[in-house]
C-alpha positions as CSV (number, residue, x, y, z in Angstrom):
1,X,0.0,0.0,0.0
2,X,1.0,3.2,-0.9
3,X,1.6,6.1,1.2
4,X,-1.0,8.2,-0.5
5,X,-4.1,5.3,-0.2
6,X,-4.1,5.7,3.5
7,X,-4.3,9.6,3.1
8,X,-7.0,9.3,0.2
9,X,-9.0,7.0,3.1
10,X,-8.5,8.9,6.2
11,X,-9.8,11.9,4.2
12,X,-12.8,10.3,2.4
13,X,-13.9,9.6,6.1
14,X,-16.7,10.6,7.0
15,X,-17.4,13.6,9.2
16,X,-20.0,11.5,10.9
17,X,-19.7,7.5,10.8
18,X,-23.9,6.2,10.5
19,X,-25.4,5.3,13.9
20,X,-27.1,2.2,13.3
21,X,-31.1,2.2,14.1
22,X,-31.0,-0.7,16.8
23,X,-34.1,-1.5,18.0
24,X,-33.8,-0.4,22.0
25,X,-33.7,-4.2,23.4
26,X,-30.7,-4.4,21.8
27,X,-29.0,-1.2,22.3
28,X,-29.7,-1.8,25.9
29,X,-28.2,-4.8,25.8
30,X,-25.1,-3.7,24.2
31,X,-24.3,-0.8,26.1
32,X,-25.4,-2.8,29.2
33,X,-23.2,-5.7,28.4
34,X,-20.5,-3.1,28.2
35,X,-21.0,-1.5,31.5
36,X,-20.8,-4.5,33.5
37,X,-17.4,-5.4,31.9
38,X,-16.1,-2.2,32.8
39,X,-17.7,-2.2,36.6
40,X,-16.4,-6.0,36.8
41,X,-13.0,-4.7,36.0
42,X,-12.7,-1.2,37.4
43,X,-13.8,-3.1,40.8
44,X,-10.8,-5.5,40.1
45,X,-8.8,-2.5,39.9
46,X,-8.7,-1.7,43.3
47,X,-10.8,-4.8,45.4
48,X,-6.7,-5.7,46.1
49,X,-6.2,-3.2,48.5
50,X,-7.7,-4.2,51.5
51,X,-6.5,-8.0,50.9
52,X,-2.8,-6.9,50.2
53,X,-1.3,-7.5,53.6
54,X,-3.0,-11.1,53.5
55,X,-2.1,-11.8,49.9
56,X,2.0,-10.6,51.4
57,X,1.6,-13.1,54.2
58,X,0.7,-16.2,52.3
59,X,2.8,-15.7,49.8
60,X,6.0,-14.2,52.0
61,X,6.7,-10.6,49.9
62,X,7.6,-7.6,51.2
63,X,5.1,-4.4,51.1
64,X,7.2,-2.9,48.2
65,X,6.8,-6.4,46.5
66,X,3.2,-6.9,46.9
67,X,2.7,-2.9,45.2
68,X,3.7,-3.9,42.5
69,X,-0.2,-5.8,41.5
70,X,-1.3,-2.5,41.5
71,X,1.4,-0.8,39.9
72,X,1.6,-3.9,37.2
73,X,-1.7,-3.1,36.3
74,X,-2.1,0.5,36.0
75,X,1.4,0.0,33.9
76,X,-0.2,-2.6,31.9
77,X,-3.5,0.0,31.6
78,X,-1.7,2.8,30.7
79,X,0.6,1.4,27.8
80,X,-2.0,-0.8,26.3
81,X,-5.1,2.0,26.1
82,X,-3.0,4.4,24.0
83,X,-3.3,1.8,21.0
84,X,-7.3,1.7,21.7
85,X,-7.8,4.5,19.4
86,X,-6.1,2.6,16.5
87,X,-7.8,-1.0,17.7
88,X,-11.5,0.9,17.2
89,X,-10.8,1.1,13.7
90,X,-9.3,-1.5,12.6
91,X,-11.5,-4.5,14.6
92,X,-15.1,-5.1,15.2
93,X,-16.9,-4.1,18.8
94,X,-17.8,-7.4,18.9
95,X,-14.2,-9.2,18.0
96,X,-12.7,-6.4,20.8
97,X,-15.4,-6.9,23.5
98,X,-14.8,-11.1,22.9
99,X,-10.8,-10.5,23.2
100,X,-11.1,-8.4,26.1
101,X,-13.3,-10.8,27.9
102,X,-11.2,-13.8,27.4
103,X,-7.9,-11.8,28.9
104,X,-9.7,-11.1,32.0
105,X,-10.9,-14.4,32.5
106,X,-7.3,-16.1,31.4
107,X,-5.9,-13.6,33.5
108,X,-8.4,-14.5,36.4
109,X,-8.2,-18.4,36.8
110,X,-4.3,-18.0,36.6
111,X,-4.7,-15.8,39.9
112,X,-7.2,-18.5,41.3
113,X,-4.4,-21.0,41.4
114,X,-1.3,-18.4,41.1
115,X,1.5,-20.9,43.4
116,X,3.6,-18.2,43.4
117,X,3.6,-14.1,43.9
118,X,5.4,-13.9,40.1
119,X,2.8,-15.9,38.8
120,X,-0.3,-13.7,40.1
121,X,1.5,-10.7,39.2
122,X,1.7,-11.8,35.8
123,X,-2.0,-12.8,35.9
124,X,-2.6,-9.2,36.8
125,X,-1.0,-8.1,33.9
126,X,-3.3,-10.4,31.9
127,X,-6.5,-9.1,33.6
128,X,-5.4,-5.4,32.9
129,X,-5.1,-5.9,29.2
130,X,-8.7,-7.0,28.9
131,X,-9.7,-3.5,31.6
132,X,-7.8,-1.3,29.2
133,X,-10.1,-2.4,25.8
134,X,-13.1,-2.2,28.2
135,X,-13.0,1.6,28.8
136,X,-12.6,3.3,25.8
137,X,-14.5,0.5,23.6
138,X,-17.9,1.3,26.7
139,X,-17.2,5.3,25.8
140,X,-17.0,5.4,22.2
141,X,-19.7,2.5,21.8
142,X,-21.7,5.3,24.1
143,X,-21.0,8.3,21.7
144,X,-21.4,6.5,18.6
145,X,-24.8,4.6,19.1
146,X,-26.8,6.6,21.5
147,X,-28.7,9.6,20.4
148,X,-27.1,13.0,22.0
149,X,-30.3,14.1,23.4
150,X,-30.1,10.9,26.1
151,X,-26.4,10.8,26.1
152,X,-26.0,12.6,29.3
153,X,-28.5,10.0,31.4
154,X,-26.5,6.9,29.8
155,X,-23.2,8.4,30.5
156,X,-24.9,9.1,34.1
157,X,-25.2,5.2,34.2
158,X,-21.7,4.7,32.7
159,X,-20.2,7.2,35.6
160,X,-21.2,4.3,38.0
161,X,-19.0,2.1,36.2
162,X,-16.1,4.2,36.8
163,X,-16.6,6.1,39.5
164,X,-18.3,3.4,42.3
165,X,-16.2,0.2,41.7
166,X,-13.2,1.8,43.0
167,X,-15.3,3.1,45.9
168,X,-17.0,-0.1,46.3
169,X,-13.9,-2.6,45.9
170,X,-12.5,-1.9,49.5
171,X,-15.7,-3.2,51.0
172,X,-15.9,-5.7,48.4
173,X,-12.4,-7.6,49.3
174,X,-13.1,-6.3,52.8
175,X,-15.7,-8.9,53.6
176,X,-14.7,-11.3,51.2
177,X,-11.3,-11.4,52.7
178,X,-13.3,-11.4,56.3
179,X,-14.7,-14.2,55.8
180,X,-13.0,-16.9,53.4
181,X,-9.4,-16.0,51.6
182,X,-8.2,-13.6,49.5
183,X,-8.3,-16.8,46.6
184,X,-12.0,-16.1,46.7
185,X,-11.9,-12.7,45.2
186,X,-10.9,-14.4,41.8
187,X,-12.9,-17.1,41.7
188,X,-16.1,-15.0,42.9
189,X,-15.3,-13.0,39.6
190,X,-15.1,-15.9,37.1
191,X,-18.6,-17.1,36.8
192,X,-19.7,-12.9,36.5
193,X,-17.2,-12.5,33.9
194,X,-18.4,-15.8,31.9
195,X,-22.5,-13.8,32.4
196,X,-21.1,-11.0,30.8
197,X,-19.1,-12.5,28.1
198,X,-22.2,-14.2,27.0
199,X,-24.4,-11.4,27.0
200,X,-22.4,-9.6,24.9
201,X,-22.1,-12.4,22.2
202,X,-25.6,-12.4,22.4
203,X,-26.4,-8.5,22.0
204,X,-23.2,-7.3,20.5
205,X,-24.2,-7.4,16.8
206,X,-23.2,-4.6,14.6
207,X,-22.6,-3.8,10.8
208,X,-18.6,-3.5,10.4
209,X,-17.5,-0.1,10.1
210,X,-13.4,-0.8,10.4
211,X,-10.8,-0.1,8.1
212,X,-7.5,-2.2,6.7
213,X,-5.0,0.3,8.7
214,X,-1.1,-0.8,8.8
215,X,0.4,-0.4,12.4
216,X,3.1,1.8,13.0
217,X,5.6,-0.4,15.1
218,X,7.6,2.4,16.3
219,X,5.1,4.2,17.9
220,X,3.7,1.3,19.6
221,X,7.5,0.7,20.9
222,X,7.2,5.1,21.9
223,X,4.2,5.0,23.2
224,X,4.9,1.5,25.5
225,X,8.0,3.4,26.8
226,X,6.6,6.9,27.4
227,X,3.5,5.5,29.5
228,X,5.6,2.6,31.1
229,X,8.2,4.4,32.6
230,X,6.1,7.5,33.2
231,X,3.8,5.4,35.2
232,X,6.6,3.3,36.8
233,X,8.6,6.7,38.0
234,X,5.2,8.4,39.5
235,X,4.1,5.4,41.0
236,X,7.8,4.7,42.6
237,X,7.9,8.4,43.9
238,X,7.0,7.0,47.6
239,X,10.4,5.2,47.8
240,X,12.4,7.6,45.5
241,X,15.2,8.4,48.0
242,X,16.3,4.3,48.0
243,X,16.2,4.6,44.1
244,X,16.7,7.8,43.1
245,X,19.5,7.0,40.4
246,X,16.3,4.6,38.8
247,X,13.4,7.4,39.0
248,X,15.1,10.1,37.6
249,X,16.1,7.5,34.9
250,X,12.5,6.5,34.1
251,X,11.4,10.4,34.2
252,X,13.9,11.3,31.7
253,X,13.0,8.2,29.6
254,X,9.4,8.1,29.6
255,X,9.5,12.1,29.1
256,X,12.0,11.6,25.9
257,X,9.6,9.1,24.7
258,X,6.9,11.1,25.0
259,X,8.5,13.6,23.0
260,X,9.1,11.6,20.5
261,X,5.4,9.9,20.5
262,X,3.8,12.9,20.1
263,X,6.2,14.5,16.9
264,X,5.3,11.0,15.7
265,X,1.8,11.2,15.9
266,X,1.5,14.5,14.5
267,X,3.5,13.2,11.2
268,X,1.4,10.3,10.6
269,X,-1.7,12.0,11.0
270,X,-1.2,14.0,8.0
271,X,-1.3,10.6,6.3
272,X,-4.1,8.3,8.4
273,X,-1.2,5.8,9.9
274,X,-1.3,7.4,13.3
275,X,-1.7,5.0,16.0
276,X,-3.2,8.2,18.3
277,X,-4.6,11.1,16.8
278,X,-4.0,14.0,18.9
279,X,-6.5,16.7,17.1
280,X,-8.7,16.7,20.6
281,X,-6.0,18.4,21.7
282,X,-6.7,21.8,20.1
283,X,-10.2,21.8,21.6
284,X,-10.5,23.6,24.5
285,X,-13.3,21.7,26.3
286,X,-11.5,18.7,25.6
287,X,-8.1,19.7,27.2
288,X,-10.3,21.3,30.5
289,X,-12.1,17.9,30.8
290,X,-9.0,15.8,31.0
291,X,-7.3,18.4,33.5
292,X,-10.6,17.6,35.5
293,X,-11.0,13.9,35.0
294,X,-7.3,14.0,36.4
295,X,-7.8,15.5,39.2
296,X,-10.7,13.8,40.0
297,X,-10.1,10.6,39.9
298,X,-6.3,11.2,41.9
299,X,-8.6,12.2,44.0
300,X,-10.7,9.5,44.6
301,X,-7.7,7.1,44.9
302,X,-5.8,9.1,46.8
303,X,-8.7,9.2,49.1
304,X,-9.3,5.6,48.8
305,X,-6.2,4.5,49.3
306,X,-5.1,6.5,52.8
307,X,-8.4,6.3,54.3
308,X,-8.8,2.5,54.8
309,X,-4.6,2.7,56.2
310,X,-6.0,5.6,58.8
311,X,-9.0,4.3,60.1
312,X,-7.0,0.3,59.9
313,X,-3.5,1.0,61.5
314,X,-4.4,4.5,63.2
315,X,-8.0,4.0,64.6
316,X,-7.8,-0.5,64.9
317,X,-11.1,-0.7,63.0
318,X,-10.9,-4.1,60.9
319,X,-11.7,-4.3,57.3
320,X,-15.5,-5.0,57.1
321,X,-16.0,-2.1,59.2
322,X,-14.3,0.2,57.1
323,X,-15.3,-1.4,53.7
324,X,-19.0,-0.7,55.6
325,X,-17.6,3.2,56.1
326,X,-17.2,3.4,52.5
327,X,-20.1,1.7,51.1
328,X,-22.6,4.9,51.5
329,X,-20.3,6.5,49.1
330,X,-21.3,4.6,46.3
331,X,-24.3,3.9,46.5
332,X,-25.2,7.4,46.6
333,X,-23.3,7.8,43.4
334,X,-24.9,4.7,41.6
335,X,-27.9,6.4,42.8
336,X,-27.6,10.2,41.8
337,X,-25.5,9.8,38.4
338,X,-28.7,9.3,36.0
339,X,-30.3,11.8,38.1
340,X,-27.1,14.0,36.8
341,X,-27.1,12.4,33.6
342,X,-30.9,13.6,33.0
343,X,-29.7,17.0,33.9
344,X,-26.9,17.2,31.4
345,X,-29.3,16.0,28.8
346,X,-31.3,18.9,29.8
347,X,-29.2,22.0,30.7
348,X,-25.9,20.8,29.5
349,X,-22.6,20.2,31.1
350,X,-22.4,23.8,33.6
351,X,-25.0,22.9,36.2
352,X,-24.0,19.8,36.3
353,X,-20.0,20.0,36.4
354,X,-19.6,23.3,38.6
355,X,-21.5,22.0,41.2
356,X,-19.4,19.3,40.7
357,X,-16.4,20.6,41.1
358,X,-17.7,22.5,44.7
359,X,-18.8,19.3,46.3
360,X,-15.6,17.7,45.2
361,X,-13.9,20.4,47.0
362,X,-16.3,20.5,49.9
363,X,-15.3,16.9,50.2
364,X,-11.9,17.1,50.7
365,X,-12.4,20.4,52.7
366,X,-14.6,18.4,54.9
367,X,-11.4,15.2,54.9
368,X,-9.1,18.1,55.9
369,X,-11.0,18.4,59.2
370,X,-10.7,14.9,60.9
371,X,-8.7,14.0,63.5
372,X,-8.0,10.8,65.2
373,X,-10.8,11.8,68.1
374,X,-13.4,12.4,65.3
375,X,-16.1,10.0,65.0
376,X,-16.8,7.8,62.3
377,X,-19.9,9.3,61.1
378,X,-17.8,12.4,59.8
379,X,-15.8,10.2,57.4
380,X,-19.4,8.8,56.1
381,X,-20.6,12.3,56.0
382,X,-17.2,13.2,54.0
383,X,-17.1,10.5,51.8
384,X,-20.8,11.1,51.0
385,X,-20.4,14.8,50.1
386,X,-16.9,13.8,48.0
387,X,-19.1,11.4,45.9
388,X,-21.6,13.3,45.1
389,X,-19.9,15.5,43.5
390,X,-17.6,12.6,41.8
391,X,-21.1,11.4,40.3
392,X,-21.5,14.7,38.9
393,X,-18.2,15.0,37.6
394,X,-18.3,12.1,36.0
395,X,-21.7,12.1,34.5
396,X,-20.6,15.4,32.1
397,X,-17.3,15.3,31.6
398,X,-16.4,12.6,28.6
399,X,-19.9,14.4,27.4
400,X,-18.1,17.6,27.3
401,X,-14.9,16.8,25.9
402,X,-16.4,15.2,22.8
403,X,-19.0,17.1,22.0
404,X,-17.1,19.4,20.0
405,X,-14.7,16.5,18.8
406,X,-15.0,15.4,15.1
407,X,-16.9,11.6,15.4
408,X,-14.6,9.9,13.3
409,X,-12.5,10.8,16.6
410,X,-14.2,9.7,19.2
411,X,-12.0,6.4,19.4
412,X,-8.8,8.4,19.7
413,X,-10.0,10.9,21.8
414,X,-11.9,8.2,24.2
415,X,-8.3,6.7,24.3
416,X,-7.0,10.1,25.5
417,X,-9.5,10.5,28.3
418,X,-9.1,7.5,29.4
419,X,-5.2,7.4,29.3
420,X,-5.6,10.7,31.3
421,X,-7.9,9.1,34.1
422,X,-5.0,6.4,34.7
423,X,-2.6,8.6,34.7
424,X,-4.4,11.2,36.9
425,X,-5.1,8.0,39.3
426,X,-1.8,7.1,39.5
427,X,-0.3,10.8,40.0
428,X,-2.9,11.2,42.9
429,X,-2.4,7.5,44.6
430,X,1.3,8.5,44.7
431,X,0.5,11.8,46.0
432,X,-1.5,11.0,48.9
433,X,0.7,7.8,50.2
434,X,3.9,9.7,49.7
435,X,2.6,12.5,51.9
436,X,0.8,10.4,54.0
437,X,4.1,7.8,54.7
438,X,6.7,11.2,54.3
439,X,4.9,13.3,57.5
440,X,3.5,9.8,59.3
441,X,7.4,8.8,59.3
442,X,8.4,12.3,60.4
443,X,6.6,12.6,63.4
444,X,7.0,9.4,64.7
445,X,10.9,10.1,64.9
446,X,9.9,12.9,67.2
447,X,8.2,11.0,69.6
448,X,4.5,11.2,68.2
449,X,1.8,8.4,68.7
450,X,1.4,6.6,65.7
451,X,-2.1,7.5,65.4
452,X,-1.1,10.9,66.0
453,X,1.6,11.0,63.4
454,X,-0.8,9.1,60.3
455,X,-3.3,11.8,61.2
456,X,-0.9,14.6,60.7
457,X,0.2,13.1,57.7
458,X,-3.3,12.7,56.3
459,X,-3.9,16.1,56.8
460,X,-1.2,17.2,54.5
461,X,-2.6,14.9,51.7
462,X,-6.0,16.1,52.5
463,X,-5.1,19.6,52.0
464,X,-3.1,18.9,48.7
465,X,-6.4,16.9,47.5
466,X,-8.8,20.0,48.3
467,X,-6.3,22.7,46.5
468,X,-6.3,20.5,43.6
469,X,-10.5,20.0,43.5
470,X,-10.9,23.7,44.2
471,X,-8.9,24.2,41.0
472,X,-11.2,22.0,39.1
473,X,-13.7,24.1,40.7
474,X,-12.1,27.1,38.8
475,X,-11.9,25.2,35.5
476,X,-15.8,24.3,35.3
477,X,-17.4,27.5,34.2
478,X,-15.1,27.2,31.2
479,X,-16.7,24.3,29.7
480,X,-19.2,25.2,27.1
481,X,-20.9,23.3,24.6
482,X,-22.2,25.8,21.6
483,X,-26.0,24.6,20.7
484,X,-24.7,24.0,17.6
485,X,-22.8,20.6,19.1
């Protein structure tokens, strides 16, 4: 093939790809089948961290060690959804949603019967490649087949997807953990997965719309280094000072990368090879939305992550109780988002996302005020407040940055978002423990009780969390969406 036939067919594209008229059974089905995959593995993203220290003691690893299934995976996510927008056009919904299915469940039964920590990290890695089709295939599936007038009440429904299964999974492993073995978080998920898998072979039937595109092996090699080590370096920012000489290293590699990646991109593009259009880019909705699905969801990581290790080690509650703690949370998102969603659909994305943004804020403000003497009803009250506004955040905010995004797009921009909510998770999880373990460390050297010292660390976190949603707060008013779109 030429270099002027894949130029002659990205341009003959067209503005709009044909949403097919499914009859609503089916569109239901599809988009439903879609969702559950993606709360099935957003959950799995995170049900870990409450059954880490058990998962450490049977199979004798260090705390550093056992990171590394959470780390492994978001590396995994955030190298392999990059390539998402260049997979959407070049296989079948249906051939994507089978393959990504099949990973997680490989990936699963290996971690059933994992006989070694190596071997269940590497069954991680196996489930995360399936979690990073999931996303972007549920979004752009979303975009391209519903009708925009109701596309802010089903992106309400998709926001419990990714907004309460990280909120969920601590009181998920919590009690599953409480009461049988960590073992039983896999094999609970096996039969769900096989439901899902065969609900979307039976609704997931579309006319092919994808195209004969050639990859580009060098920017899959860029792009796999860029994310890698940028992912690796943030995520190893806790423990820098025992490996500086190997941070800095990844920072200056995955930065060089990106470089590179991105000069890449913008070359092919001219000619339709790209493996990630960047074009979303010079929208300004779209580059306010990712700012704000950044900071949002380091937010709710960062939250989700410290508050289970304060109210654990610093307060002695066990893990049912504070999976219990949580659970409020999100069920008051799953409950509010189509509420939200309607809203959008209504009024469009400023009563919906600047409110938002100020409960977010509230939130964290409201975080920033515990103490080890507060009672447990404030972090219910705190966490409630925080995911409201998470629900609302979520609900218009891939809504936003598309609408002015060309459709042929939506696959590459999708990818972008959802590259961005990774990265903004793993940027915010880093944030909050290094604080967290930095000041919590501090204190105790001077003679502070330990609940005392993780408090005083929290705070820190808490504060840094609150700046960072009050800036969102200040980005909201900016996100418009002409009639016109």
């Amino acid at each position: 093939m030429t270099s002027e036939s894949p130029a002659a067919e990205h341009k003959a594209a067209p503005a709009a790809p044909p949403r097919p008229d499914l009859p609503a059974r089916q569109l239901t089905g599809i988009i439903g089948a879609l969702a559950l995959a993606a709360f099935l593995m957003i959950l799995n993203e995170t049900v870990l961290s409450v059954a880490l220290p058990s998962i450490m003691a049977d199979l004798d690893v260090t705390a550093s060690a056992g990171q590394w299934l959470t780390t492994g995976f978001l590396l995994t996510v955030s190298v392999v959804i990059p390539t998402t927008g260049f997979l959407l056009q070049r296989f079948t919904t249906r051939s994507l949603f089978i393959f990504a299915l099949a990973s997680f469940l490989t990936g699963t039964a290996l971690a059933v019967f994992a006989p070694t920590f190596a071997v269940l990290l590497i069954a991680r890695i196996i489930q995360a490649v399936g979690t990073a089709i999931v996303l972007p295939l549920l979004m752009t599936t979303t975009l391209t087949l519903v009708p925009l007038h109701k596309r802010g009440t089903i992106m309400g429904l998709n926001s419990i997807v990714i907004s309460v299964g990280p909120a969920v999974g601590p009181t998920v492993s919590g009690a599953i953990v409480n009461a049988l073995s960590w073992h039983w978080i896999f094999v609970l998920m096996i039969p769900l997965a096989v439901a899902i898998l065969l609900l979307g072979i039976i609704f997931i039937k579309l006319p092919s719309q994808t195209r004969r595109l050639p990859v580009d092996v060098p920017s899959v090699i860029l792009s796999a280094l860029a994310f890698g080590f940028l992912v690796y370096a943030i995520s190893s920012l806790e423990h820098a000072s025992d490996n500086l000489l190997l941070v800095s290293a990844s920072v200056v590699v995955g930065a060089g990368a990106l470089v590179l990646f991105i000069r890449c991109q913008v070359r092919l593009a001219r000619t339709g090879r790209e493996l990630l259009n960047l074009a979303p880019f010079r929208n300004r909705n779209f580059r306010l939305s990712v700012v704000m699905i950044m900071i949002a969801m380091g937010t709710l990581l960062g939250t989700v992550m410290i508050v289970p290790i304060l109210l654990q080690t610093g307060r002695g509650l066990d893990t049912l109780t504070i999976g219990m703690m949580l659970l409020p949370g999100g069920l008051v998102q799953a409950a509010v988002g189509p509420v939200f969603g309607r809203v959008f659909d209504r009024f469009g994305p400023r009563p919906v996302l600047i409110p938002g943004a100020a409960m977010l804020a509230l939130g964290q403000w409201l975080y920033v005020s515990v103490t080890p003497e507060s009672p447990l009803w404030m972090f219910t009250v705190s966490h409630v407040v925080f995911s409201i506004g998470l629900a609302m955040l979520m609900t218009g905010l891939l809504s936003s940055a598309l609408a002015t995004v060309e459709p042929r797009l939506y696959g590459h921009g999708s990818a972008i978002f959802n590259t961005g909510q990774q990265l903004g998770g793993a940027i915010g999880t880093t944030i909050f423990v290094t604080v967290l373990s930095m000041l919590s460390a501090s204190r105790l050297e001077e003679g502070t009780a330990l609940a005392d010292s993780l408090f005083a660390g929290a705070h820190t976190a808490f504060i840094i969390g609150a700046l960072l949603a009050t800036a969102s707060l200040v980005l909201a008013p900016f996100i418009r969406i002409p009639r016109r779109a």
